[in-house]
N, C-alpha and C positions, 0 to 999 in steps of 0.2 A: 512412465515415471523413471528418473536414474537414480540409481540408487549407489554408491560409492562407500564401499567399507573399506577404512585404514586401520592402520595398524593391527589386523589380527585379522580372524574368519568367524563367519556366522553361518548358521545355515539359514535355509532359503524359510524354515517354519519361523525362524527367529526374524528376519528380516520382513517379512508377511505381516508380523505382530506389531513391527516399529510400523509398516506403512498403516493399516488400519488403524493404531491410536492417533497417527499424524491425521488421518480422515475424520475420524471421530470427535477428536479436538478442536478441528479445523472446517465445519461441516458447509460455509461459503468461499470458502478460501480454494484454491487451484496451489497444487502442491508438485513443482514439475521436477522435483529433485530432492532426493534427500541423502544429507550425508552424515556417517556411522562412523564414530572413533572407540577404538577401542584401546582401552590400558589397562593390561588384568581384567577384575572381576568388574572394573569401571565402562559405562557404554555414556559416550554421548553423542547424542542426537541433535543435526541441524535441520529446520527444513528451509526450503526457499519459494518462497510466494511468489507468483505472479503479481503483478501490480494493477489495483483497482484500479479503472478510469476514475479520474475527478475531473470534475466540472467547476471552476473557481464560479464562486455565485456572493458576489458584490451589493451592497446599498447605495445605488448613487439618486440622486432627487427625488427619494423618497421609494424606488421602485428596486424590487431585488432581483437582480438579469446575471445571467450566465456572462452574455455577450449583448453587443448593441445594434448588431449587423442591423437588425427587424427596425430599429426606429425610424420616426420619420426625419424629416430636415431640421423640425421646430424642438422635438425631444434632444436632439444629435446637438442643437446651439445650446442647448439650457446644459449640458453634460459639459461642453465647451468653455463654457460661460462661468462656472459653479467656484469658489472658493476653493481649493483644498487645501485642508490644516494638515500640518505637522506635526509634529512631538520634539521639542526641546530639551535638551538635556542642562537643565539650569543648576546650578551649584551653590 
């Protein structure tokens, strides 16, 4: 983990203490950086997350798919084929 203190100095028990609340707080999260500001008797604390994978998962003819590599020809025309509405912005 990197850990980057500005403006002032901490020591290394104090810095220990921001990393384990950032864990404890964050107990799925991946935490590959954190950064320390200091002004006076003021600390704040960033952290930065790694980024979850997402999977977009869609409703189309009735069926909820990630992706549509898997269908066959006959599902792949009805997807083809299908109306899609819009949203107007009517006044």
């Amino acid at each position: 983990m990197d850990v980057n203190v500005i403006g002032g100095k901490l020591s290394q028990k104090e810095i220990n203490t921001y990393i384990t609340h950032a864990k404890q707080n964050n107990p799925n999260k991946e935490i590959p950086a954190i950064e320390i500001t200091v002004d006076g008797d003021f600390v704040d604390v960033k952290y930065c997350f790694n980024e979850i994978p997402f999977e977009r998962i869609r409703r189309i003819t009735g069926y909820l798919v990630g992706t549509t590599d898997r269908w066959n020809n006959a599902k792949r025309a009805e997807e083809q084929d299908r109306v899609k509405h819009g949203m107007c912005s009517c006044s």
